[in-house]
C-alpha positions in Angstrom: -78.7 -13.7 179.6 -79.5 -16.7 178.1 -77.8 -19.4 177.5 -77.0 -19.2 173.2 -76.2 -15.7 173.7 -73.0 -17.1 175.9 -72.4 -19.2 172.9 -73.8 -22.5 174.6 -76.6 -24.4 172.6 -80.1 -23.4 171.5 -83.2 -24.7 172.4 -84.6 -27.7 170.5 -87.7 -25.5 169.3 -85.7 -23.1 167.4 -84.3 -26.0 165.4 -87.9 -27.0 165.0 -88.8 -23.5 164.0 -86.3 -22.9 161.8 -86.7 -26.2 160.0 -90.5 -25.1 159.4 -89.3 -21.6 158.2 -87.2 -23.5 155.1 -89.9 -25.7 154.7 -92.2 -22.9 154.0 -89.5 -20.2 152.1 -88.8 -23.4 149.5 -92.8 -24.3 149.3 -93.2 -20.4 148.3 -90.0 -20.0 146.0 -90.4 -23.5 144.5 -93.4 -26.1 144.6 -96.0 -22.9 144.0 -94.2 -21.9 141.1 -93.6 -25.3 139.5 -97.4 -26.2 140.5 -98.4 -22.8 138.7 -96.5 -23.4 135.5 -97.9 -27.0 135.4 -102.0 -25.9 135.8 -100.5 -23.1 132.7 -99.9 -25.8 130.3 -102.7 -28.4 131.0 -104.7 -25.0 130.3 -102.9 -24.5 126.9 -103.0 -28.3 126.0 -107.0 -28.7 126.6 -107.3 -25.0 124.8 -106.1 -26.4 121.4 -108.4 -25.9 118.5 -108.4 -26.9 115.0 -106.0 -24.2 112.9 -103.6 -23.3 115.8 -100.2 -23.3 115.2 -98.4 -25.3 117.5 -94.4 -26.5 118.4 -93.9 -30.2 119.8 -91.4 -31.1 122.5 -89.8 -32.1 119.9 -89.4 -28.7 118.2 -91.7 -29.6 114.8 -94.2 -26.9 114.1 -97.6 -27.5 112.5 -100.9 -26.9 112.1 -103.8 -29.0 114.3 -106.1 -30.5 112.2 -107.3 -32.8 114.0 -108.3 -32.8 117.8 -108.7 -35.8 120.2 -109.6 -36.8 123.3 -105.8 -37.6 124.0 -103.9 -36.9 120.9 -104.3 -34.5 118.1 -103.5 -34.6 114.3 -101.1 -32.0 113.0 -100.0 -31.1 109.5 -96.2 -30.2 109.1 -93.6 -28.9 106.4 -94.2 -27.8 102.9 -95.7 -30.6 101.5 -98.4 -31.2 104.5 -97.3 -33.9 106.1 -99.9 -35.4 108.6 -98.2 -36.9 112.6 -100.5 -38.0 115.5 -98.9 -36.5 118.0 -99.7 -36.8 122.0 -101.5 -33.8 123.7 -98.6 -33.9 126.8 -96.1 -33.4 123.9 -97.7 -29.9 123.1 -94.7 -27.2 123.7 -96.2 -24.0 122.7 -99.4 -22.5 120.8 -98.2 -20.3 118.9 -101.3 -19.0 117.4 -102.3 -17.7 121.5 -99.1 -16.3 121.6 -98.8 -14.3 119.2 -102.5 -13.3 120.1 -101.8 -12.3 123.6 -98.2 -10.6 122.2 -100.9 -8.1 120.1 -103.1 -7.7 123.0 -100.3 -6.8 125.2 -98.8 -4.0 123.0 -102.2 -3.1 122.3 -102.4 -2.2 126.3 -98.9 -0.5 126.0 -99.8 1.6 122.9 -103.1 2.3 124.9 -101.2 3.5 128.1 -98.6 5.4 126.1 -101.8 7.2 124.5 -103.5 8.2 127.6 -100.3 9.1 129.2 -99.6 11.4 126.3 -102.9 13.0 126.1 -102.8 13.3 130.2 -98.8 15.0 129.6 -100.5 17.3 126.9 -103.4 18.8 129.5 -100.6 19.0 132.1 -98.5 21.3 129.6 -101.8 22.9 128.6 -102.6 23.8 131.9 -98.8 24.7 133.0 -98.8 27.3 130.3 -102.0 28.9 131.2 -100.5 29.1 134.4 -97.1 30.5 133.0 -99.1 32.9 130.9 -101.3 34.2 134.3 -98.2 34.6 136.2 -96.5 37.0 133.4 -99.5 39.5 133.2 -99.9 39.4 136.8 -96.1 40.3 136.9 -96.5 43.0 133.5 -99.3 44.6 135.9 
């Protein structure tokens, strides 16, 4: 029997071990993530073209009219109000979202379709086979 089994201590390589275990679980469930969402957004920021819709950090929505090496131009509000903005304070495009929103129900609506069709040959073909079975029986 060994000796943590008698309730004495463990080895100093299982502390290790375990220490590299945690190091690795929060790399995985944490810093990948985090790293992920940041490439994301430097993505969506260098993506920008003129006539997307965008929100600011700041939560002011507007129209890019003008793009920049580091900043961009944007026009705002009802009477089309022009702000330099910063590319970093980019929140959301909402011209790609809404894009890739239509794209995804398009998939859906796709899937649903071929699913139905697919259901309808498989009640197609269960009634042929219902229908064989009852004149094999009226025989």
């Amino acid at each position: 029997m060994s000796s943590s089994a008698n309730g004495g201590t463990a080895s100093p390589t299982s502390g290790i071990i375990m220490m590299v275990v945690l190091i690795v679980i929060m790399y995985f469930m944490m810093i990948r993530p985090q790293k992920k969402r940041q490439k994301e957004e430097q993505e969506m920021r260098s993506s920008l073209e003129i006539g997307d819709e965008i929100i600011t950090i700041g939560g002011i929505v507007g129209k890019v009219v003008t793009i920049r090496e580091q900043d961009l131009v944007i026009e705002t509000g009802a009477d089309r109000t022009k702000m330099k903005i910063q590319r970093w304070a980019v929140n959301t495009n909402v011209t790609k979202t809404e894009q890739h929103k239509k794209e995804v129900e398009a998939a859906r609506e796709a899937a649903k379709q071929k699913k139905a069709a697919k259901g309808k040959k498989n009640d197609k073909e269960i009634s042929d086979t219902a229908k064989e079975a009852e004149r094999k029986i009226e025989k």
